[in-house]
PDB file of N, CA, C, O and CB in Angstrom:
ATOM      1  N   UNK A   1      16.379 -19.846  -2.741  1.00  0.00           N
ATOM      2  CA  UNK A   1      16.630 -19.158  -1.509  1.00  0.00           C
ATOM      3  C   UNK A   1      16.437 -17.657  -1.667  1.00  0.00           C
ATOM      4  O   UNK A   1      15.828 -16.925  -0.886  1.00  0.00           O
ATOM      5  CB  UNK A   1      18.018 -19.464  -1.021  1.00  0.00           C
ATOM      6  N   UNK A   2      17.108 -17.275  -2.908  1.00  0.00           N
ATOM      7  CA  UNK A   2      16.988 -15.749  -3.176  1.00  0.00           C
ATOM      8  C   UNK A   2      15.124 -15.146  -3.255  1.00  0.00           C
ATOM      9  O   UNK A   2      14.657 -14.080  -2.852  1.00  0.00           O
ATOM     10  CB  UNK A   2      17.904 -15.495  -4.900  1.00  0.00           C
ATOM     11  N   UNK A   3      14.646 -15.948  -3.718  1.00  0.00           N
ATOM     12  CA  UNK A   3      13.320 -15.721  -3.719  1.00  0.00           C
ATOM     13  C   UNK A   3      12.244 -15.582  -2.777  1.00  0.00           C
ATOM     14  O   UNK A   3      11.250 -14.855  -2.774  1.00  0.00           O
ATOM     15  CB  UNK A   3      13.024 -16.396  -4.263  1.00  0.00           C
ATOM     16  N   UNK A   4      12.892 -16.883  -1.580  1.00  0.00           N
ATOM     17  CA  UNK A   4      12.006 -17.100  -0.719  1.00  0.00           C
ATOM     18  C   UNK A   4      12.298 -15.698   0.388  1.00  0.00           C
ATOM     19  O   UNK A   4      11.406 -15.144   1.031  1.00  0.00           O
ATOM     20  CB  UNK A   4      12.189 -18.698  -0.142  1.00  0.00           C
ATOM     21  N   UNK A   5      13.990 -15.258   0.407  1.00  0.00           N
ATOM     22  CA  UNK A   5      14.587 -13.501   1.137  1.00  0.00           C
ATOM     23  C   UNK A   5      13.786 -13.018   0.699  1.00  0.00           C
ATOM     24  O   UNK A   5      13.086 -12.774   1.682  1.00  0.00           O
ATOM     25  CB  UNK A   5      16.014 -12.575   0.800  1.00  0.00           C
ATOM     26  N   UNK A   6      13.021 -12.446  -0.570  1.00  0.00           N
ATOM     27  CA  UNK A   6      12.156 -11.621  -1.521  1.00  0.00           C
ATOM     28  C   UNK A   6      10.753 -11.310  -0.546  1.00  0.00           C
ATOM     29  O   UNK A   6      10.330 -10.267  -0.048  1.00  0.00           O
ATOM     30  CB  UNK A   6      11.782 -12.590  -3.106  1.00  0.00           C
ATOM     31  N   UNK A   7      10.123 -13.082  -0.521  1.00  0.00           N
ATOM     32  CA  UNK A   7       8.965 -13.259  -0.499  1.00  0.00           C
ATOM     33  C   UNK A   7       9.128 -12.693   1.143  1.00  0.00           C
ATOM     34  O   UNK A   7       8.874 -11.516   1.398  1.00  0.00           O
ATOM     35  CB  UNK A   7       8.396 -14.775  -1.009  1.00  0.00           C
ATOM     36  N   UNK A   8       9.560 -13.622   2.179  1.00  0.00           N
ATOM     37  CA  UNK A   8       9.439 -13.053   3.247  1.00  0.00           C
ATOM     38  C   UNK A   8       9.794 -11.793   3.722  1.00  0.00           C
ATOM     39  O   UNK A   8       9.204 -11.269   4.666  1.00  0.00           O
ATOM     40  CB  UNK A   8       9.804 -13.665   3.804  1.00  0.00           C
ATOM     41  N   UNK A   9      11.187 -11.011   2.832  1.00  0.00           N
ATOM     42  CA  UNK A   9      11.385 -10.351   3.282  1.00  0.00           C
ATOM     43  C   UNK A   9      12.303 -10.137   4.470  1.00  0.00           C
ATOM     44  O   UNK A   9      12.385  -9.118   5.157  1.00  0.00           O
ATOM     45  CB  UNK A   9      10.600 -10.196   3.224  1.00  0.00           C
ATOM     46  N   UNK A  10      13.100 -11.474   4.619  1.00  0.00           N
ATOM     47  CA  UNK A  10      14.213 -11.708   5.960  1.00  0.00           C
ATOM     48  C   UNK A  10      15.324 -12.318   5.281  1.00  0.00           C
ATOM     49  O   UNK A  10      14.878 -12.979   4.343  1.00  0.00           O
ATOM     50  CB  UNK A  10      13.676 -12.819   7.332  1.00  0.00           C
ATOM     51  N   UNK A  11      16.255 -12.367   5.330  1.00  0.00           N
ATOM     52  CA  UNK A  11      17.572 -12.686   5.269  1.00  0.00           C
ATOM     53  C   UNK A  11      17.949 -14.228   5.619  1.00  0.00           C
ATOM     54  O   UNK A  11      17.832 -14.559   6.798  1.00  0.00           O
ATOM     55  CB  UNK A  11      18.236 -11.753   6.158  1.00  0.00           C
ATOM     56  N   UNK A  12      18.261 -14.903   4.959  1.00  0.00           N
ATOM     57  CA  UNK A  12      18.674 -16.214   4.932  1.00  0.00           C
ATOM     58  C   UNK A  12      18.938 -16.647   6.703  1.00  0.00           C
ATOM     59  O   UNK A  12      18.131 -17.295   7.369  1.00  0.00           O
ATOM     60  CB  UNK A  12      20.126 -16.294   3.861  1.00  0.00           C
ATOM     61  N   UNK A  13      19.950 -16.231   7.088  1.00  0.00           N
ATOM     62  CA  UNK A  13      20.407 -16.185   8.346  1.00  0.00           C
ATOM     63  C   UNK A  13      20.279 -15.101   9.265  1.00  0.00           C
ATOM     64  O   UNK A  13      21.179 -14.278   9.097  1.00  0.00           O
ATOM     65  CB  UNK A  13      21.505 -16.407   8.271  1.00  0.00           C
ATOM     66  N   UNK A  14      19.507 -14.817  10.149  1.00  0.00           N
ATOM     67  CA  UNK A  14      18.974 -14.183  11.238  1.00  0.00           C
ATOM     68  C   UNK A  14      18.976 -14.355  12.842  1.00  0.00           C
ATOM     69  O   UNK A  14      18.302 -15.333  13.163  1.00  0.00           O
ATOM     70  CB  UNK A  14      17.968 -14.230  10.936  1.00  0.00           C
ATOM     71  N   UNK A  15      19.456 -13.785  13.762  1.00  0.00           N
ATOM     72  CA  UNK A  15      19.230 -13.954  15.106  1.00  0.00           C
ATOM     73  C   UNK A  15      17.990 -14.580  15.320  1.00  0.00           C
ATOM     74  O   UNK A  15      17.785 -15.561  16.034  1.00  0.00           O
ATOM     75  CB  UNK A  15      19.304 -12.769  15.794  1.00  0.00           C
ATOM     76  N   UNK A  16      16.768 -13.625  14.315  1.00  0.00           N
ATOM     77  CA  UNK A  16      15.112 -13.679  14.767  1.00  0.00           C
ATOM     78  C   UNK A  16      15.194 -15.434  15.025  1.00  0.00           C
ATOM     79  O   UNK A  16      14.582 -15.739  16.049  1.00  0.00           O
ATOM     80  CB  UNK A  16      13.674 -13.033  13.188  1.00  0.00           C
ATOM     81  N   UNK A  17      15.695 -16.385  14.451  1.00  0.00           N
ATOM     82  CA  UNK A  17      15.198 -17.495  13.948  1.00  0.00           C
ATOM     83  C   UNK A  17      15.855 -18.287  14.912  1.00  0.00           C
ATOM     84  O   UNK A  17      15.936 -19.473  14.593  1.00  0.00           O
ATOM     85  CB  UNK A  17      15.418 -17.783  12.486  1.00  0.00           C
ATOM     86  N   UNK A  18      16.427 -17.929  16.171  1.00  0.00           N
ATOM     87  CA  UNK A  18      17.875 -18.803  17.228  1.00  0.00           C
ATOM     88  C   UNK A  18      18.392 -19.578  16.271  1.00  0.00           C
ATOM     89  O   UNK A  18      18.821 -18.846  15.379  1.00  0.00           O
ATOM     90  CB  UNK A  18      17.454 -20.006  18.737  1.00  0.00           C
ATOM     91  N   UNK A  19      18.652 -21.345  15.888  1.00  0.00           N
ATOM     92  CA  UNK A  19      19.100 -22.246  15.428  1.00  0.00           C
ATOM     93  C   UNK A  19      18.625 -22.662  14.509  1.00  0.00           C
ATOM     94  O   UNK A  19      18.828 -23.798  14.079  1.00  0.00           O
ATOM     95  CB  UNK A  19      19.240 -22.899  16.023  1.00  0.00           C
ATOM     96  N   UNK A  20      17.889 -21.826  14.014  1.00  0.00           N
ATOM     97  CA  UNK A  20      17.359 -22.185  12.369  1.00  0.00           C
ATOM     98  C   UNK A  20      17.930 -21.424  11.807  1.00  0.00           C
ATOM     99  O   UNK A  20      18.608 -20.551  12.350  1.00  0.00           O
ATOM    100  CB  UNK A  20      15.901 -22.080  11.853  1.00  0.00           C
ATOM    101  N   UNK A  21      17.706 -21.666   9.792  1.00  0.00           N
ATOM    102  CA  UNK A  21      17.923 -20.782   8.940  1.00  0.00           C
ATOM    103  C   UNK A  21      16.596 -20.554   8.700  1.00  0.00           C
ATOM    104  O   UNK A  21      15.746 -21.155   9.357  1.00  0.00           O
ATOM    105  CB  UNK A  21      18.774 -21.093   7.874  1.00  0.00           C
ATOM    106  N   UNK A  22      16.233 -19.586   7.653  1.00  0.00           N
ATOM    107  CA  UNK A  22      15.118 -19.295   6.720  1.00  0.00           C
ATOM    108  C   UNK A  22      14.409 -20.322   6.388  1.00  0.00           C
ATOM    109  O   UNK A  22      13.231 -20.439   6.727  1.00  0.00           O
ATOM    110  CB  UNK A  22      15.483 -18.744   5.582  1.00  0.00           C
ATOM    111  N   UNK A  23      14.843 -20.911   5.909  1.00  0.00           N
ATOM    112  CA  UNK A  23      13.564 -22.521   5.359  1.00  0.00           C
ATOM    113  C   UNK A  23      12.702 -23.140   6.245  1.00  0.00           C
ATOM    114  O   UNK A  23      11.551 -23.529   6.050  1.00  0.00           O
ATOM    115  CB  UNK A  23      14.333 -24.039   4.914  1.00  0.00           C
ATOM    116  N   UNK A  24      13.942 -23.228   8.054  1.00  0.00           N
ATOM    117  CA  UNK A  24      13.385 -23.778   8.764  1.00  0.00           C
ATOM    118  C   UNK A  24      12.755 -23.238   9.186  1.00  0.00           C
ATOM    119  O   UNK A  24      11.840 -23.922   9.645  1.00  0.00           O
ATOM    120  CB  UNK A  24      13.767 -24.259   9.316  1.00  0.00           C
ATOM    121  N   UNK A  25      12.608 -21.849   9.419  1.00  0.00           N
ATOM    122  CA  UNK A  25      11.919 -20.635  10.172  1.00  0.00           C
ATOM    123  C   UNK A  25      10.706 -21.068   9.011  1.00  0.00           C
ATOM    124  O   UNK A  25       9.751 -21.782   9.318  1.00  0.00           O
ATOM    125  CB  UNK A  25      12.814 -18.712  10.194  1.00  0.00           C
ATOM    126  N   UNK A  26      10.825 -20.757   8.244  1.00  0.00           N
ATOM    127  CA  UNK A  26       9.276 -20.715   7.438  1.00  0.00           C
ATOM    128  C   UNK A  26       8.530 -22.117   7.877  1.00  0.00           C
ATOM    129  O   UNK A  26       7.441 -22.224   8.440  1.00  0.00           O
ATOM    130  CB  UNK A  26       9.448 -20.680   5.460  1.00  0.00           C
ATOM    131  N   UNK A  27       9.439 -23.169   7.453  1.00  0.00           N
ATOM    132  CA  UNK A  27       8.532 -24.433   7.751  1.00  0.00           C
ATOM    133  C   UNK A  27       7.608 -24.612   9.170  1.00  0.00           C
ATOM    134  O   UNK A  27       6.501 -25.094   9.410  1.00  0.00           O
ATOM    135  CB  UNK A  27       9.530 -25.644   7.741  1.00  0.00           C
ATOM    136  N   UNK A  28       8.459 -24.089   9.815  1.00  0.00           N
ATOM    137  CA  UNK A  28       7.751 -23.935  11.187  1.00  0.00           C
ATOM    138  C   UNK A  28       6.543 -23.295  11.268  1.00  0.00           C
ATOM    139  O   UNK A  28       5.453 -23.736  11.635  1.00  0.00           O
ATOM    140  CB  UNK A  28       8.506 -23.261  12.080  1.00  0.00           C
ATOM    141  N   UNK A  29       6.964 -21.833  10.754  1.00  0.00           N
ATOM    142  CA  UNK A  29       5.910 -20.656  10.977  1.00  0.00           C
ATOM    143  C   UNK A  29       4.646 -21.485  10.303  1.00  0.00           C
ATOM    144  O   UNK A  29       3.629 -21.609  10.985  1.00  0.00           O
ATOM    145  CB  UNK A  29       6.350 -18.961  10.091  1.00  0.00           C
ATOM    146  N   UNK A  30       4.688 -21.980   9.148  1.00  0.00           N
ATOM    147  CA  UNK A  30       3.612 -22.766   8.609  1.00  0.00           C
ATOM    148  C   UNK A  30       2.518 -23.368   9.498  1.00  0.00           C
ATOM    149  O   UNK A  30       1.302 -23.177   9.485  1.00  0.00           O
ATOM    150  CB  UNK A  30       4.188 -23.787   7.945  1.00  0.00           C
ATOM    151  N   UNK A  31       3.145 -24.007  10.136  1.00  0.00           N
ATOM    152  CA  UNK A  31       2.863 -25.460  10.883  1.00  0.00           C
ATOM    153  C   UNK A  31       2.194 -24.519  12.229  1.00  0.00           C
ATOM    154  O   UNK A  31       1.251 -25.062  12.805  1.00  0.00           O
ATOM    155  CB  UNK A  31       4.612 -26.724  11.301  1.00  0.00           C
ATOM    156  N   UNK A  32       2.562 -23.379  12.659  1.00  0.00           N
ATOM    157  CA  UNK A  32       2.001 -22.630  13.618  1.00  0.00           C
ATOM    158  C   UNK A  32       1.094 -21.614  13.642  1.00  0.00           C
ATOM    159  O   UNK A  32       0.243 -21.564  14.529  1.00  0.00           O
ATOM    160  CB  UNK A  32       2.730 -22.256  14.087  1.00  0.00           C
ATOM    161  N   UNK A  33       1.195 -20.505  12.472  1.00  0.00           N
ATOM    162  CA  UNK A  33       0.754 -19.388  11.905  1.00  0.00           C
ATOM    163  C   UNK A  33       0.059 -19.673  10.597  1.00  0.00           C
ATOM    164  O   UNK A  33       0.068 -20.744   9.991  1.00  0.00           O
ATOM    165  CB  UNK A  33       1.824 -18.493  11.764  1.00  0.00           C
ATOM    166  N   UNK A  34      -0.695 -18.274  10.168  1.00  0.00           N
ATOM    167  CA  UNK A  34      -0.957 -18.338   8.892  1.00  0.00           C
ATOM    168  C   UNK A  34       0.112 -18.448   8.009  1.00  0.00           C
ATOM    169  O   UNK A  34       0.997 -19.259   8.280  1.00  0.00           O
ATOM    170  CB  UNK A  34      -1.635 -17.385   8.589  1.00  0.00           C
ATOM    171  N   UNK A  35       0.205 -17.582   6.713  1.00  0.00           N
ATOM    172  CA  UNK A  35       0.584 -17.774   5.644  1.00  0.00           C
ATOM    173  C   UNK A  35       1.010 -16.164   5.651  1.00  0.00           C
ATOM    174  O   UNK A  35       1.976 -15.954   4.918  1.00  0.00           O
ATOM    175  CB  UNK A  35      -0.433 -18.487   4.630  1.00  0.00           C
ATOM    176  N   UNK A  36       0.535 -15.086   6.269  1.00  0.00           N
ATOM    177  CA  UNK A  36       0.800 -13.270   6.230  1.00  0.00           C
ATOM    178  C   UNK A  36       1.973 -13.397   7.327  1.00  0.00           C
ATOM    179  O   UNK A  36       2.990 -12.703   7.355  1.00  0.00           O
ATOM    180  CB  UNK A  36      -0.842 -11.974   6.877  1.00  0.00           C
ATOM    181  N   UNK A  37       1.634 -14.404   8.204  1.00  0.00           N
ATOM    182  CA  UNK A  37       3.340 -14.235   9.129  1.00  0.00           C
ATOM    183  C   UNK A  37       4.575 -14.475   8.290  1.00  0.00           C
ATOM    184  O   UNK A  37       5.744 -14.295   8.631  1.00  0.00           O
ATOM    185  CB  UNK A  37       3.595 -15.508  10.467  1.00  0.00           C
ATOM    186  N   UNK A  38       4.245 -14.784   7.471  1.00  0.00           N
ATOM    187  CA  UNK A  38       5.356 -15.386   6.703  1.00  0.00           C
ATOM    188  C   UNK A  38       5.610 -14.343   5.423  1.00  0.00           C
ATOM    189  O   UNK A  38       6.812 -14.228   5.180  1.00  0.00           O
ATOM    190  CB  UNK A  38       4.934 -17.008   6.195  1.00  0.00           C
ATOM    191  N   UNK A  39       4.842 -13.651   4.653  1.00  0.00           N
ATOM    192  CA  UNK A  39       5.009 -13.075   3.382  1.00  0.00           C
ATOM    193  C   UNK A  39       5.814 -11.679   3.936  1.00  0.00           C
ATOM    194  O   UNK A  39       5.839 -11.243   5.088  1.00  0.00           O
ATOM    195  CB  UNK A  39       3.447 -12.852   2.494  1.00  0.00           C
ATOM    196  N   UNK A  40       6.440 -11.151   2.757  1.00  0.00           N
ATOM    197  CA  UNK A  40       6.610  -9.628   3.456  1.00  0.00           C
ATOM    198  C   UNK A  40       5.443  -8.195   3.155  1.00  0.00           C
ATOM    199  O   UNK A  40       5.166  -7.562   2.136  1.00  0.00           O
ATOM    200  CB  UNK A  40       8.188  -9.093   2.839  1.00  0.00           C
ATOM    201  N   UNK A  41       4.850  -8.081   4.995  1.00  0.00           N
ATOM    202  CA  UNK A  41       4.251  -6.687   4.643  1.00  0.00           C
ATOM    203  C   UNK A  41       3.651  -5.806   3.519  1.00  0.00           C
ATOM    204  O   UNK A  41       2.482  -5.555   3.226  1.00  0.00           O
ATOM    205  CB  UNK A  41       4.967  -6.104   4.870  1.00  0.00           C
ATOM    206  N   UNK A  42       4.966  -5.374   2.927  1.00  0.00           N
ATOM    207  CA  UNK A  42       5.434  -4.415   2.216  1.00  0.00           C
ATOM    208  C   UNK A  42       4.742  -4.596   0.434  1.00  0.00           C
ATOM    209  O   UNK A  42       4.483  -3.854  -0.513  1.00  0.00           O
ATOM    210  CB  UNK A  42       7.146  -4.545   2.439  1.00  0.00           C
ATOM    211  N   UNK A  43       4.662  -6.412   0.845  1.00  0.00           N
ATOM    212  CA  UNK A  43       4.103  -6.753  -0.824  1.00  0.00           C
ATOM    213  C   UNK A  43       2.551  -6.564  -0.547  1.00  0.00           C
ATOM    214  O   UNK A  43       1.759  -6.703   0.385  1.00  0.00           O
ATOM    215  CB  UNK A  43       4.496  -8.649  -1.552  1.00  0.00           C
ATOM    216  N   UNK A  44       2.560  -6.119  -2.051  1.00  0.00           N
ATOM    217  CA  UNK A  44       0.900  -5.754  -2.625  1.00  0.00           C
ATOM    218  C   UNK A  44       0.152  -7.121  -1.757  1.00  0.00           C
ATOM    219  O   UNK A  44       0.778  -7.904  -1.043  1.00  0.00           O
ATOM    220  CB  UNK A  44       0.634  -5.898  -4.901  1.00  0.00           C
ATOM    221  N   UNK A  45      -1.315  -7.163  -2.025  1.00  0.00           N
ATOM    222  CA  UNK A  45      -2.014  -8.162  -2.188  1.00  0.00           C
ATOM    223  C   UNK A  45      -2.364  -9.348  -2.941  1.00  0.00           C
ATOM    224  O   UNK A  45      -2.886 -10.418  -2.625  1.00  0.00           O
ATOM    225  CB  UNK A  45      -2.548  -7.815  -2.154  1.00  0.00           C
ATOM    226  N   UNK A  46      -1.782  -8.690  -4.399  1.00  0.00           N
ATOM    227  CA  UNK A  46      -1.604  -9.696  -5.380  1.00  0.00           C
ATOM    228  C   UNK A  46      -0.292 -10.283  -5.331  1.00  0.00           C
ATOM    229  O   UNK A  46      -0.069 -11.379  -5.844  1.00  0.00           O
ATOM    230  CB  UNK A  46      -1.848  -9.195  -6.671  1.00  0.00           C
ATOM    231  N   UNK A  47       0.637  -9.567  -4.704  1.00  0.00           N
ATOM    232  CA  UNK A  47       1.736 -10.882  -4.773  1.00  0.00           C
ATOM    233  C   UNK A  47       1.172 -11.519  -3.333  1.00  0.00           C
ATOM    234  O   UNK A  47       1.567 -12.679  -3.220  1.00  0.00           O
ATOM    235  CB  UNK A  47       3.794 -10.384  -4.752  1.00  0.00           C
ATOM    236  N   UNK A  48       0.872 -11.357  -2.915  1.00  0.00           N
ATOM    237  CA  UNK A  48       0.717 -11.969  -1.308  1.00  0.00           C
ATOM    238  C   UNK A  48      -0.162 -12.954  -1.985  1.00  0.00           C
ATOM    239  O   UNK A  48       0.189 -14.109  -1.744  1.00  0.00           O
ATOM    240  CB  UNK A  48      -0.060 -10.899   0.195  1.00  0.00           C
ATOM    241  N   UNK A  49      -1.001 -12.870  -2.611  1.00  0.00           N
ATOM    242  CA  UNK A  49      -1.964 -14.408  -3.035  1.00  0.00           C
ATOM    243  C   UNK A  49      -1.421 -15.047  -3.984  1.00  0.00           C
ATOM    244  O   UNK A  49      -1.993 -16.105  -4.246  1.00  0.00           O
ATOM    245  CB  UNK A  49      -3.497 -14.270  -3.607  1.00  0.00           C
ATOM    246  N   UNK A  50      -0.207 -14.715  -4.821  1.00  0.00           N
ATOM    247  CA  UNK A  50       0.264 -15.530  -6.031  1.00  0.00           C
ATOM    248  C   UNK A  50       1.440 -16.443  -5.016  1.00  0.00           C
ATOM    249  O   UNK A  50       1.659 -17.642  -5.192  1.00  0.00           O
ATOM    250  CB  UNK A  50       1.022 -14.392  -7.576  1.00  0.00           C
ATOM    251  N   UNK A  51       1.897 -15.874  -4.292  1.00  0.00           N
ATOM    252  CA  UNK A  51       3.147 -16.379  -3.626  1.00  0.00           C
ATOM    253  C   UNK A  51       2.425 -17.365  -2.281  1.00  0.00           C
ATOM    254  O   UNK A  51       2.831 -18.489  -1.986  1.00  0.00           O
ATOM    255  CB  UNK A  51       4.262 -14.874  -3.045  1.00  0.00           C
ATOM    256  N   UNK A  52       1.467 -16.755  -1.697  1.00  0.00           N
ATOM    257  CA  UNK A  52       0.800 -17.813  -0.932  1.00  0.00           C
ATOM    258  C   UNK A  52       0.566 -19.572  -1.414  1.00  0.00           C
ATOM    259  O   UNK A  52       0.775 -20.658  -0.873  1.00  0.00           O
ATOM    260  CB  UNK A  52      -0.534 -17.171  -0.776  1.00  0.00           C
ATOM    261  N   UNK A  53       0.087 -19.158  -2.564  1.00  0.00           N
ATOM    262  CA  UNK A  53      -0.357 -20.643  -3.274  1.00  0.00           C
ATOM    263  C   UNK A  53       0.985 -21.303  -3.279  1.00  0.00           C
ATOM    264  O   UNK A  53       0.866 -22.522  -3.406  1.00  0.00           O
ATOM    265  CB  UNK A  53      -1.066 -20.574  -5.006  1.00  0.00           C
ATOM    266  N   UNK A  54       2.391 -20.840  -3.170  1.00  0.00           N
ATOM    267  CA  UNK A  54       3.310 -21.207  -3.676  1.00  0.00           C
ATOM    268  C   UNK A  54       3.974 -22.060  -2.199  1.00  0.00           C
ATOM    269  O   UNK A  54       4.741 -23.022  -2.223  1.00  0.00           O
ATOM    270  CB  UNK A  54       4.040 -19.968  -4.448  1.00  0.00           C
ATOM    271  N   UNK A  55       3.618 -21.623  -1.423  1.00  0.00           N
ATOM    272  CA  UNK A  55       4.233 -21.876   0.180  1.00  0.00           C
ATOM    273  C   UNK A  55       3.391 -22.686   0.872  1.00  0.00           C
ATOM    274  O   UNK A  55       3.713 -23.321   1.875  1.00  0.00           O
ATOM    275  CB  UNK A  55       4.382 -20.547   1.131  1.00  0.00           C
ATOM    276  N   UNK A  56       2.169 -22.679   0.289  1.00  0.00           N
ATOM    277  CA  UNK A  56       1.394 -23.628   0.998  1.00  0.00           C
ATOM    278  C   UNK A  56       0.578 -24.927   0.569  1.00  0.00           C
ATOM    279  O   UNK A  56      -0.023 -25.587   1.417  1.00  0.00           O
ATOM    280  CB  UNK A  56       0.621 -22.933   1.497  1.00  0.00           C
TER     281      UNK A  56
END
């Protein structure tokens, strides 16, 4: 869990997400969005492609 706060960059539990937590928010975003809706911004490019492989 601590990792996946890292990767996205959001907080386990969030308003953003109404009745989800984090996991579910991601699983979703998956299933709808790319893979950059989901990473955080802020990370390089190389973590954005090491951590991609990891989520998808």
């Amino acid at each position: 869990m601590v990792i996946l706060e890292l990767v996205a960059g959001k907080r386990l539990i969030d308003p953003e997400y109404g009745d989800k937590d984090l996991v579910k928010w991601v699983s979703a975003t998956l299933n709808e969005e790319e893979i950059d809706h989901i990473i955080d911004p802020n990370l390089g490019s190389y973590h954005k492609k090491r951590f991609a492989r990891y989520l998808t």
